[in-house]
BAVOFI-931334 format. One record per residue: x, y, z of N, C-alpha, C in turn; residue in three letters. Coordinates in steps of 0.1 Angstrom, whole numbers, plus 2048, in hexadecimal, padded with zeros to 3 digits. Atoms other than C-alpha are relative to their C-alpha. Example, Ala and Ser with C-alpha at 12.3 -4.5 7.8 and 13.67 -1.06 7.14 Angstrom:
<sites>
8097F480087B7D384E80980C800ALA;7F77F58008897F58477F880B808SER;
</sites>
This chain:
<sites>
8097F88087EB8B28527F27FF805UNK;8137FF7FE7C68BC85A7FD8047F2UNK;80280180C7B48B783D7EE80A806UNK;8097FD7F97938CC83F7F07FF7FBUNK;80A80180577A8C88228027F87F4UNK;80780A80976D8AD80B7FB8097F8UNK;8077FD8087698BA7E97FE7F97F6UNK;80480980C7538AB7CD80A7FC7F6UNK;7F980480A7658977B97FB7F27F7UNK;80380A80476287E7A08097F2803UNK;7F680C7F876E8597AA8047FA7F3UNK;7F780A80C78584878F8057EF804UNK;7FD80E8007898217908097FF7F8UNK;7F58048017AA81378C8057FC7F2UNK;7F88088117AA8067697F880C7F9UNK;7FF7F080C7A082E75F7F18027FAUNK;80F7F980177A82B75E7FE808807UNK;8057F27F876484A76C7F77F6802UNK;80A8017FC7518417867F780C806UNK;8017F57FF7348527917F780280CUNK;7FC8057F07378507B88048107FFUNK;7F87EA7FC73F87F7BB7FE7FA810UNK;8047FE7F073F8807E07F7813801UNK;8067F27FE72C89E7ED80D80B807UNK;7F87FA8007428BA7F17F8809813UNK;8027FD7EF7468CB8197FC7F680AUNK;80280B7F97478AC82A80880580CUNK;7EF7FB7FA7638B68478017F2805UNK;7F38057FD77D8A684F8017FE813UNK;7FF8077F477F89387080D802807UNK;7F38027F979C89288D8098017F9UNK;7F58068057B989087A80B800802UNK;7EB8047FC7DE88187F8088017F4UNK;7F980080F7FD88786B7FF7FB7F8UNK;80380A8077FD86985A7F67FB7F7UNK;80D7FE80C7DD86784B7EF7FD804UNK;80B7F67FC7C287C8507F58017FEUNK;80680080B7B687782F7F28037FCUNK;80E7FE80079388383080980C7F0UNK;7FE7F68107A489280B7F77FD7F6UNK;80A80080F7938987E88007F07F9UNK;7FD80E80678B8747DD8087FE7F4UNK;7F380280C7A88677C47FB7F67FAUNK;80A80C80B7A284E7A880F7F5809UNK;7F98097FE7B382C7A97FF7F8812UNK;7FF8067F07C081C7CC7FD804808UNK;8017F47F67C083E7E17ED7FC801UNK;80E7FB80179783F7D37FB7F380DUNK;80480680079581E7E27FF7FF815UNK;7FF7FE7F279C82B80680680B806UNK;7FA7F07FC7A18538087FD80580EUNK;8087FF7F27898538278067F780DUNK;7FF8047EE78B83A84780F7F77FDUNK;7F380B8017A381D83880D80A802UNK;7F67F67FD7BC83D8378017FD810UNK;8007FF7F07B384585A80A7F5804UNK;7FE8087F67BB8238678107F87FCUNK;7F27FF8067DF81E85480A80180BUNK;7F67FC7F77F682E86F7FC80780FUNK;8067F87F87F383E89180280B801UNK;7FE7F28027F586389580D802808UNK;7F07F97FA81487889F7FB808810UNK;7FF7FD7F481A8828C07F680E800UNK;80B7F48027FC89B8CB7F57FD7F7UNK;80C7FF8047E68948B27F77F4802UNK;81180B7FE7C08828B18027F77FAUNK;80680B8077BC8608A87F58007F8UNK;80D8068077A38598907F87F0804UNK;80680E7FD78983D8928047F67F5UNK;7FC80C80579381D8857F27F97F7UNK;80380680677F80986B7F77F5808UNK;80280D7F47677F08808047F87F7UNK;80180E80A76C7CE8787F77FC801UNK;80F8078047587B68677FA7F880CUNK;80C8087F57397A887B7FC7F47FAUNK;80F80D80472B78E8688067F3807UNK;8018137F572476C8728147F87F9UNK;7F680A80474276085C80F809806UNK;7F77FB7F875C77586F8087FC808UNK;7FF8057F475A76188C7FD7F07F9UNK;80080780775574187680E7F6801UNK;7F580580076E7258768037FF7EEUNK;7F87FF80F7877258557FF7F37FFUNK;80180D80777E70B83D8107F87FFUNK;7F48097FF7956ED83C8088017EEUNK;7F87FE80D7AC6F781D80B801802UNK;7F18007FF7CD6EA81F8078047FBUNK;7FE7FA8097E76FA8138137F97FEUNK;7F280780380B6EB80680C8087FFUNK;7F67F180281F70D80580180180EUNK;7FA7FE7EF83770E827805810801UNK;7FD7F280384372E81B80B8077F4UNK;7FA7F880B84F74880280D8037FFUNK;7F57FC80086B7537F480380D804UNK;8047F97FE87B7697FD7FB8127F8UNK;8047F480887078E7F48078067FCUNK;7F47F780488E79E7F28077FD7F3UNK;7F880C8098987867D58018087F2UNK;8037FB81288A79E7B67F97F57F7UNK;80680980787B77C7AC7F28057FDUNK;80E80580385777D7967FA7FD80CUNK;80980A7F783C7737AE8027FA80CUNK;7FA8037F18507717D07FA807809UNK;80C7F67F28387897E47F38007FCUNK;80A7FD7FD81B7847F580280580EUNK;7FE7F87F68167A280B7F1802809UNK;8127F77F77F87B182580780B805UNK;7FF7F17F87F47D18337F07F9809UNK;80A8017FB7DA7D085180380D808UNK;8017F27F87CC7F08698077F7813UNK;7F87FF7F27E07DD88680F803803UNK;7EF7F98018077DF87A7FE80C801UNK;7FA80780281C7E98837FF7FE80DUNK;8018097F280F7E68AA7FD7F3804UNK;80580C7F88027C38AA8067F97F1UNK;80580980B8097A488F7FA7F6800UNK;80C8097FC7EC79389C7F77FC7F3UNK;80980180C7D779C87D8097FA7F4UNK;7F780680A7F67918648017EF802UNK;80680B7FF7F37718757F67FA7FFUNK;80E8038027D376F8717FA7FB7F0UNK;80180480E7D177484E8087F87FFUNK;7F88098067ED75A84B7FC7F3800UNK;8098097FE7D773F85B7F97FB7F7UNK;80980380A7C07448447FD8027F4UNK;7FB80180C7D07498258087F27FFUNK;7F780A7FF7E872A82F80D8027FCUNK;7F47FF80080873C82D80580F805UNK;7F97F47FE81E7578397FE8097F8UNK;7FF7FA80A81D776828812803802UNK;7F07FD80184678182080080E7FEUNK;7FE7F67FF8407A481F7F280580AUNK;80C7FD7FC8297B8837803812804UNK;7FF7F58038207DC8347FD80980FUNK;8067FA7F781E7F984E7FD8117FAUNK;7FC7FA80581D81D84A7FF80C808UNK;7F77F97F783383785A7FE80E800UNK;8057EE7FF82785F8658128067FEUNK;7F47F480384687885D803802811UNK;7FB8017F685A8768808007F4809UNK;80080B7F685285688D8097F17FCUNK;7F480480386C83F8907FE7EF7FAUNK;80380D80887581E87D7FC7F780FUNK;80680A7F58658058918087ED7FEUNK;7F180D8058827EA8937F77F0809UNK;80880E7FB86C7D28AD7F67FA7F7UNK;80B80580A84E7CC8948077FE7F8UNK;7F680680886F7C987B8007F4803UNK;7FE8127FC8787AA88E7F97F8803UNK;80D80B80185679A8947FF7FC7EFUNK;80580181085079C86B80D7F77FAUNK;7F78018058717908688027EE803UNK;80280C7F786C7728807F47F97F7UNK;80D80680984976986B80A7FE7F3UNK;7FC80481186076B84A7FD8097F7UNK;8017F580985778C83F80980D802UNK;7FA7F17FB8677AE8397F780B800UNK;80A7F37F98597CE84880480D7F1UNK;8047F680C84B7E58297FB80E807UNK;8057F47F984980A8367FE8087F5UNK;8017F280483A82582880080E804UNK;7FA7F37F88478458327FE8087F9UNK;80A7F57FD83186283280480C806UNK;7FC7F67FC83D8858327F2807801UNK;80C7FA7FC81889483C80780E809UNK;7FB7F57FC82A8AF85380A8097FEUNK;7F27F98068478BB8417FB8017F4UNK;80180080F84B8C881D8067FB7F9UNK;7F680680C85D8B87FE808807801UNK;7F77F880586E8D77FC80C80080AUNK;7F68057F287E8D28228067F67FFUNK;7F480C7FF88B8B281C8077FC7F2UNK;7F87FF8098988B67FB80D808802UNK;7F77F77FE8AA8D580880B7FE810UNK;7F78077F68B98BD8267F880480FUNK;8057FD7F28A58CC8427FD7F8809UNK;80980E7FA8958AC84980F7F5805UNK;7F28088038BA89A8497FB7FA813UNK;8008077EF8BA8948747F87F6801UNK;80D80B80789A88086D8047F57FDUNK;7FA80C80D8A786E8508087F6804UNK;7F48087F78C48638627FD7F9809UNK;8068087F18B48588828007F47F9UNK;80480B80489F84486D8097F27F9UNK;7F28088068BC8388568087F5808UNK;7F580A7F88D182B8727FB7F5805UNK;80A80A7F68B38188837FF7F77F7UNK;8018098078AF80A86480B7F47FEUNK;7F78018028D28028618047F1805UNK;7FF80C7EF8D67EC8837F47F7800UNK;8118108018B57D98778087F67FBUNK;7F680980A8D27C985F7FA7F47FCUNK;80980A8098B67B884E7F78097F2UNK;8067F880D8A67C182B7EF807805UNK;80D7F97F88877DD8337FC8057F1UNK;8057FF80D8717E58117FC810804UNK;8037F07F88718138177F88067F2UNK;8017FB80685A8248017FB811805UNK;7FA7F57FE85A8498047F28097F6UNK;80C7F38068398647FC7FA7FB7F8UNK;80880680D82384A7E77F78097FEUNK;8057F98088098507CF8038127F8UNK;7FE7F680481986F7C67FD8017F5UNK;8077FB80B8098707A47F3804801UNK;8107FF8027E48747B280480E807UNK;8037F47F67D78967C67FC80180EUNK;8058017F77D088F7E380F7FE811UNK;7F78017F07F088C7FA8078117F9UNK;7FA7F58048038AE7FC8117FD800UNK;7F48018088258A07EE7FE7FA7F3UNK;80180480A8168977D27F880A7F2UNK;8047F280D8048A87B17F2808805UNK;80B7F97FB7F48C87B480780B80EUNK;7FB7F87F28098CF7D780F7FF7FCUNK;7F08047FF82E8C57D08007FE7F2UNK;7FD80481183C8C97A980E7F5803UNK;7F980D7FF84C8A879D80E802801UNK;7F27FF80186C8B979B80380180FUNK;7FE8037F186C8BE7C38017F7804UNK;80280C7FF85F89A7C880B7F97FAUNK;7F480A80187B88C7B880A804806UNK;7F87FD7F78958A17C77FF7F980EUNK;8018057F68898977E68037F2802UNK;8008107FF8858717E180F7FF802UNK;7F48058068AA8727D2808807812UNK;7F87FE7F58B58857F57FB7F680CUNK;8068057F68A087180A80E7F0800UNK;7F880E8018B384E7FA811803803UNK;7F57FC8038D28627F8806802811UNK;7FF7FF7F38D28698218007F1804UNK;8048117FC8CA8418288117FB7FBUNK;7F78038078E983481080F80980BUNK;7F57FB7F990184E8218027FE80EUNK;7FF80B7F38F683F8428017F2801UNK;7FD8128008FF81D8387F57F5802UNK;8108097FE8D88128368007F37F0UNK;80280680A8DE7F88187F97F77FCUNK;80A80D8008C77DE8227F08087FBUNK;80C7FF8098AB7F58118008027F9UNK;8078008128967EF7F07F780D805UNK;8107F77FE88780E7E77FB7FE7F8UNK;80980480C86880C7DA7F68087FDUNK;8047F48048558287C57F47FA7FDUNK;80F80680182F8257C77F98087FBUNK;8077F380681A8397B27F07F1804UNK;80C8038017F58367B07F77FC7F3UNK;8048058077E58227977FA80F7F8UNK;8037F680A7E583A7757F08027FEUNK;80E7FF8037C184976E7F980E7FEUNK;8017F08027B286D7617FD80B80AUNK;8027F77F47B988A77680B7FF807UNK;7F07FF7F87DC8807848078057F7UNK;7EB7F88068008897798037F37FEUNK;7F780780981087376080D7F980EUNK;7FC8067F682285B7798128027FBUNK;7EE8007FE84785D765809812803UNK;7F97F77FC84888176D80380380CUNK;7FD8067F484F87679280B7F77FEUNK;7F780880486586078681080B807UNK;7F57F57F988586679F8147FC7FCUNK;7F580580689D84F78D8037F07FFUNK;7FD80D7FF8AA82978880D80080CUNK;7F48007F18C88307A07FD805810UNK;8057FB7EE8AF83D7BC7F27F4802UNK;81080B7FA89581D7B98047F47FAUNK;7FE80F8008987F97BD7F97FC7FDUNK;80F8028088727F57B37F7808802UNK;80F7F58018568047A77F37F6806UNK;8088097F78377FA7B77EE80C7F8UNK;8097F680780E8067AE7F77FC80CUNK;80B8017F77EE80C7C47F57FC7FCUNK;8108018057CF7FD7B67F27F6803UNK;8098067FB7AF7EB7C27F47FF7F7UNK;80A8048047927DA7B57F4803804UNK;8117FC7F976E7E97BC7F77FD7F8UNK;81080780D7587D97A08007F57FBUNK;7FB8108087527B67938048027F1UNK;7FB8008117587C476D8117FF802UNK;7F180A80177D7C477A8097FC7FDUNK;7F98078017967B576D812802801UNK;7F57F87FB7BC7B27778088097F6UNK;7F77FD80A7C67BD7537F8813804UNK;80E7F47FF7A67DC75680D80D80EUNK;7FA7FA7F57BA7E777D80E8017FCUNK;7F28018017DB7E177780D8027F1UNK;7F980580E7E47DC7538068147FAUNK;7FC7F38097E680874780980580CUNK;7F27FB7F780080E76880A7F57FEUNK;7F68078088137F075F8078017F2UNK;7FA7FB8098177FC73D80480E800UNK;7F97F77FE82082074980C7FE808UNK;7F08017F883B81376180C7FD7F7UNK;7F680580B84D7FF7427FF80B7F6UNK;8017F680E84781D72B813808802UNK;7FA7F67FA86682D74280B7F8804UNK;7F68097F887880F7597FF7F57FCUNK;80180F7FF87D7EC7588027F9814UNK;7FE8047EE8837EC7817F07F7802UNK;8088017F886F7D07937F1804804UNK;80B7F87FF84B7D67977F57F5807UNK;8078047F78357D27B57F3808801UNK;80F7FC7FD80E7D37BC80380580EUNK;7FF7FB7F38137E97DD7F3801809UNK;8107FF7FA7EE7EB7E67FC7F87F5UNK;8118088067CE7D57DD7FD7FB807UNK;80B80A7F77B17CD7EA7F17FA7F7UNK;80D8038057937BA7DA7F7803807UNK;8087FF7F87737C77E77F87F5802UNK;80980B7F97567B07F57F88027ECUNK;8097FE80B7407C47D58087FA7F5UNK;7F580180D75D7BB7BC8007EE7FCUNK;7FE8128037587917C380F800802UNK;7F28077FB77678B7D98067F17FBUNK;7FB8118057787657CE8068037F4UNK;7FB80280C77476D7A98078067FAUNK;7F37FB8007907867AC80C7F9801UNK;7F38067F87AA7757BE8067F67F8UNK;7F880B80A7B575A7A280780D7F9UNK;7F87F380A7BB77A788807806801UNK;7F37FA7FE7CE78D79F80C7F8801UNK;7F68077FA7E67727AA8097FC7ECUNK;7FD80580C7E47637838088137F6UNK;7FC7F38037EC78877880E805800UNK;7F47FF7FD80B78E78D8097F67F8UNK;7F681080781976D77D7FF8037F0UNK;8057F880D80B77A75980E80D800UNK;7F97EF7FF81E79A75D80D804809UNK;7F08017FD84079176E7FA80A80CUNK;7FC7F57FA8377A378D80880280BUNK;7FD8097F58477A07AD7F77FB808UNK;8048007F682A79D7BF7F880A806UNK;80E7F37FA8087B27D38047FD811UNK;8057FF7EE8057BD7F77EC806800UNK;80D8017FC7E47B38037F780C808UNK;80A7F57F97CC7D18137F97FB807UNK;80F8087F97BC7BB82E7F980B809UNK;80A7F67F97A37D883A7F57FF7FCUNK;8127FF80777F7D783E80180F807UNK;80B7F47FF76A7F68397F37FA7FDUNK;80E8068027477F68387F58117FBUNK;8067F780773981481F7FC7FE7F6UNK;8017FB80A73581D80080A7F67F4UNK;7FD80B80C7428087DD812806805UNK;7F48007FF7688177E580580380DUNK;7FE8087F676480B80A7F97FB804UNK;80480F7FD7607EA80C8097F780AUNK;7FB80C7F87697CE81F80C7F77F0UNK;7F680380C7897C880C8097EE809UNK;7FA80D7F57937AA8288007F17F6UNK;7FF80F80679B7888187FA7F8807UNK;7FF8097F679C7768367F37FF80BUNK;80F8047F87757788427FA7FF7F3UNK;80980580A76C76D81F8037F07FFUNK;7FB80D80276C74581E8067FA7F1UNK;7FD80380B7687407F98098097F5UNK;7F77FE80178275B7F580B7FB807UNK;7F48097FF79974A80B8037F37FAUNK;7FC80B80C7997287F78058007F3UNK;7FD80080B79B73B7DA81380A800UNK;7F37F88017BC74F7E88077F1807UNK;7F980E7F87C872A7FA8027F97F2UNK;7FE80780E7C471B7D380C8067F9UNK;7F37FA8057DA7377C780D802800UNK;7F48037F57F17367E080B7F47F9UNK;7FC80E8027F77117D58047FC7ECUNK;7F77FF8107F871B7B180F8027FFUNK;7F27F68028107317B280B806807UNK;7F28067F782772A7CC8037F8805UNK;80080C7FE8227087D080C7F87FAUNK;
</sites>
């Protein structure tokens, strides 16, 4: 998808306050690859918190199209800094696949799923493996079974998000898409290890075109339910799907009218990030956790977060961790990406903060110690 103009919008924060951050309207829209392009109408919640470059630097483009520019990374002095001596007593997690409370700690970084240089990196200096790690997949490009077996070798399983940007809902509901499906299916199949597949997230915000506004919820579930329904008939059983909406907030679509069923989802999952020190995990998290239970009782995973640098990374990082454990969850994938803009792109990176990494190496030791 080329995306072509930036219009004014207002920015919504995650726990459903108006912020009042409009972007200027006719901005254009940069290079853009299937995958994400995203120079779209800023979204509230998780999307708001990286509709612009952090998009960009997510996946690489489909065959033919432009790269976008990547996100520099951070410069400062503590970048290049040696990691404080904070030992840590956690060898490693359980595993993820378990459905257990509090068994995942995930990252997503702009290097999977080509390198897990940076997953190590953060693991260094968190002082533990993460057990899930995220990538996220353009509409034709194939499962990536080598970066399976690296993540699998560290102790994690490979979390894809699969991204129909070039196809419609209404094609792969109506099987068009099926040869695809299948490829993917089989590849997944012969991985014969557990793979975490989630399938056209945030579909309650505006801003992706299988979601509200482009695609009505009754397509979007059809589809989902053919999508999982093509996998299963290929003998793909080693995947959890997992249905990701975008952290509830005014101006989306009601998240259970997406709702594609309990017999087409293994867990539900939410997108939401921290950009203010007011804050808090109940403020971001607490009105999509009580829309998910209004509907299901399936499993429920933080799929995105990132604390920004403005938000006080340290004196976040106890609440989310203490939060998930509060609120039975399974567990957050980490957003280690720096940006360097505006209040909803920030330097969301852990792991070039010191007194956030002690305070995520403390938690660690809480709560999976």
């Amino acid at each position: 998808m080329r995306a072509s103009i930036i219009k004014a919008a207002v920015l919504v924060a995650c726990c459903g306050a108006v912020a009042s951050c409009a972007q200027t309207a006719g901005l254009q829209a940069s290079g853009a690859h299937g995958s994400h392009a995203v120079h779209k109408a800023p979204p509230a919640n998780a999307a708001l918190a990286r509709y612009s470059a952090v998009k960009a630097a997510q996946a690489g483009p489909p065959a033919g199209a432009a790269s976008p520019a990547r996100p520099a990374p951070a410069t400062s002095p503590s970048a290049t800094a040696a990691a404080p001596d904070i030992p840590s007593s956690v060898n490693a997690l359980p595993s993820p696949v378990s459905g257990q409370p509090g068994s995942i700690l995930g990252v997503y970084n702009d290097a999977v799923p080509k390198s897990y240089s940076l997953v190590n990196r953060f693991a260094r200096e968190v002082g533990l493996q993460p057990n899930v790690v995220m990538y996220f997949s353009a509409w034709g490009d194939r499962f990536r079974t080598g970066f399976a077996g690296v993540a699998r070798r560290h102790g994690a399983v490979p979390f894809v998000e699969l991204e129909p940007y070039t196809v419609s809902m209404q094609s792969i509901a109506a099987g068009q898409q099926d040869a695809y499906l299948r490829s993917y299916a089989e590849s997944v199949r012969s991985f014969g290890h557990p793979v975490l597949i989630s399938f056209a997230h945030e579909m309650n915000g505006f801003w992706y075109r299988w979601g509200y506004t482009h695609t009505s919820p009754w397509v979007f579930r059809s589809a989902w339910r053919h999508v999982v329904t093509v996998f299963r008939r290929a003998g793909a059983s080693n995947v959890r799907w997992v249905w990701v909406v975008n952290g509830v907030a005014p101006g989306e679509s009601p998240i259970h009218e997406w709702w594609p069923g309990a017999n087409y989802v293994t867990w539900v999952a939410m997108d939401c990030y921290y950009v203010r020190q007011s804050q808090t995990f109940r403020s971001v998290f607490g009105p999509t956790i009580h829309a998910l239970r209004s509907f299901t009782r399936k499993p429920e995973l933080i799929a995105e977060t990132g604390i920004g640098s403005a938000a006080g990374q340290a004196s976040k990082v106890p609440g989310l961790f203490a939060g998930v454990r509060a609120r039975h969850l399974l567990g957050f994938v980490y957003y280690d990406v720096a940006q360097h803009g505006d209040a909803y792109h920030q330097n969301w990176r852990i792991d070039y903060d010191w007194p956030a990494i002690a305070a995520f190496r403390r938690s660690i030791q809480r709560y999976f110690g």
